[in-house]
N, C-alpha and C positions, 0 to 999 in steps of 0.2 A: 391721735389725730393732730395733724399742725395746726399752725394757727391760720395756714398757706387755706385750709376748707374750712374755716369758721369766721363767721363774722362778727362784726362790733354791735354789742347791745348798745340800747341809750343810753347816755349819760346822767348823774346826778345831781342836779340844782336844787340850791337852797335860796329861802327867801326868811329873811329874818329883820325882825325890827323891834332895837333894845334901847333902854332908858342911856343917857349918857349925864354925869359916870357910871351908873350904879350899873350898870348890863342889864336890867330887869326887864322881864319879856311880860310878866303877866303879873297883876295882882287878883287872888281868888275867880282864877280864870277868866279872867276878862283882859284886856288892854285897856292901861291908865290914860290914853291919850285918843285923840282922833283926828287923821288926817289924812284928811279926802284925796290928796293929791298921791299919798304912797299907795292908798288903798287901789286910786284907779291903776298906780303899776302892779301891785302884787293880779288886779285882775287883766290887765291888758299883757303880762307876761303868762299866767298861767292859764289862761283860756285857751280850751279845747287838747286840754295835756293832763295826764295824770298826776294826781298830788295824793302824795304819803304825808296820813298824819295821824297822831296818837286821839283813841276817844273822848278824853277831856278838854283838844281842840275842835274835833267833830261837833261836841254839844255847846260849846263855848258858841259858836258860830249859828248853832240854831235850826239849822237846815243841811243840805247838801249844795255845796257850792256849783249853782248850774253848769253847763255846758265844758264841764269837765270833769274824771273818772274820779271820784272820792273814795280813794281806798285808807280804811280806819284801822289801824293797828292795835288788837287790845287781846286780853287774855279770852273775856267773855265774850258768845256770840254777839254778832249785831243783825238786825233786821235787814236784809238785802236789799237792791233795786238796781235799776236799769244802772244808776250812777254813782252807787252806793258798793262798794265791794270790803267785807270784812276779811280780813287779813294774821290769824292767829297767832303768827310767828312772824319774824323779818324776812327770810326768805320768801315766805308766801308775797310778802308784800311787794318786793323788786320784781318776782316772777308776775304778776297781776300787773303791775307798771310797763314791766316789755312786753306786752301783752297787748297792753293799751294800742302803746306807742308805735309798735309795726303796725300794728292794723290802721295806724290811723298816720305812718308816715312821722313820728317825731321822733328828734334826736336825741330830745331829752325829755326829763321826769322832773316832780319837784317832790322837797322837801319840806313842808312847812309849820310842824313844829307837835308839840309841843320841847318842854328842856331834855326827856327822857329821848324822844325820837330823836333828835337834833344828835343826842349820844350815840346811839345806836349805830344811825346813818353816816357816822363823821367818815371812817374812811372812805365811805361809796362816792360821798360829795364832790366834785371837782371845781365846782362855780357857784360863788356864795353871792347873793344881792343883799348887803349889809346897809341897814336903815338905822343910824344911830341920830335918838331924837334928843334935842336940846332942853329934858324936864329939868335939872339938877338934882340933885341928891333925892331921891325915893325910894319909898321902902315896899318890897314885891315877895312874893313868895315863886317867885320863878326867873331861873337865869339864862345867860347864853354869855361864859366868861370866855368864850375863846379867843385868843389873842392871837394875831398871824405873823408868824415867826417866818420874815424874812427871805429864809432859807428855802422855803417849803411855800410860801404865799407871794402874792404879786398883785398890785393894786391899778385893775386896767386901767378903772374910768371913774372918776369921783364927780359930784357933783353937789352943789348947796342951794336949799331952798328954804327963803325965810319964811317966818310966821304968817297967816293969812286968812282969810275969811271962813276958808277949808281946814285949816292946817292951825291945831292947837298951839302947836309949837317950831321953831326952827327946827331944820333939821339937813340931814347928808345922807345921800344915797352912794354905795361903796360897790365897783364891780369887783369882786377878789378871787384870784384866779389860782387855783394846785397848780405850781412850775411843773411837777409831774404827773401828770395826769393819771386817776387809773381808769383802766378800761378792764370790760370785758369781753372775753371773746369764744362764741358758743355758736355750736353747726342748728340749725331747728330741732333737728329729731332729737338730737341731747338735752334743748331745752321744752320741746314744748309738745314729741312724740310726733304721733300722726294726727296734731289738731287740723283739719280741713281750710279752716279758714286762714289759720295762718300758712300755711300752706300756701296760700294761694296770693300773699300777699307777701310773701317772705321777699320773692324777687325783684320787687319793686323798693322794698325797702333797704336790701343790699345792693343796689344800686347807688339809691340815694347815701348811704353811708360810705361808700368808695368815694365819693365824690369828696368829701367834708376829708379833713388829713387831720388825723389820730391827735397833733400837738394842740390841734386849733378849736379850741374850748368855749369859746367866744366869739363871734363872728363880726364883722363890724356895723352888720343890717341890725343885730340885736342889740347895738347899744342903742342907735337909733331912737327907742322908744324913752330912756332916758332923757338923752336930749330934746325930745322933743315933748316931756312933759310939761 
């Protein structure tokens, strides 16, 4: 089948936010910092979108992150729910993500961590939101060392925001972009059979997808939110 009859799934965003210099994402599952201002982006970017994430960030967090599909990537089962979806394998987990995402009309999905998923995920990722916070030198037991090589990355939108009532510490928010993007590209019934519902939502959503052009990874309504934090 060409790619002339199949359409473009959602794409992969990641949301990350590491100690600077050390890269450290977590100490004993927790984050060493707090700062109310990235928090409100990681929730005003991911609200009402599906997010992939490892079990030790699922319980790290406490709950299910509301008004959006929390799908938990882990060996052992998890307890289900309306917003809750366990995920055994990586496939299971993208498949559960385009799932979301047509039925509910988004272009993209997130990533949001822990260091193992971060690996897994790297080549799906096409859009990284990079939070490097200004602690200095700390010591963590969880990293995110990836460096963006030029060749392969592209730094759309940067922004700086100092220390504050909310915000433990200064910090930089990074939009970083794959120059090549990867996509995928799958008919319904290859991916998702005769589910009824999607089905029925498919053609709305490949509509909306024809409209968005393959190269364009970042929109410029979605930095918006940056800027206007």
């Amino acid at each position: 089948m060409s790619r002339k009859n199949r359409t473009r799934m959602p794409s992969a965003t990641s949301l990350v936010a590491r100690s600077f210099p050390d890269k450290i994402i977590g100490i004993e599952n927790s984050l060493p910092w707090h700062l109310g201002t990235d928090l409100r982006h990681f929730k005003e970017r991911t609200i009402e979108h599906a997010v992939i994430m490892g079990r030790k960030t699922f319980e790290s967090i406490g709950r299910p992150l509301p008004r959006r599909c929390n799908i938990v990537l882990s060996r052992r089962p998890l307890e289900e729910s309306k917003f809750v979806k366990w995920a055994p394998n990586p496939e299971t987990a993208i498949l559960l993500a385009d799932q979301f995402s047509i039925l509910n009309l988004k272009k993209e999905f997130f990533i949001i961590g822990g260091e193992e998923i971060y690996n897994i995920f790297h080549n799906y990722i096409n859009l990284i939101y990079l939070t490097d916070v200004n602690t200095g030198p700390i010591n963590g037991d969880a990293k995110f060392e990836m460096d963006f090589d030029s060749r392969e990355w592209w730094f759309r939108f940067e922004r700086e925001f100092p220390r504050s009532d909310v915000d433990d510490y200064s910090f930089r928010i990074s939009c970083i972009v794959r120059r090549k993007p990867f996509h995928r590209f799958l008919s319904k019934a290859e991916r998702f059979g005769t589910d009824p519902n999607i089905w029925q939502a498919w053609e709305r959503y490949e509509a909306m997808m024809e409209r968005t052009k393959p190269d364009v990874v970042v929109e410029d309504e979605q930095l918006d939110l940056l800027k206007d934090l």
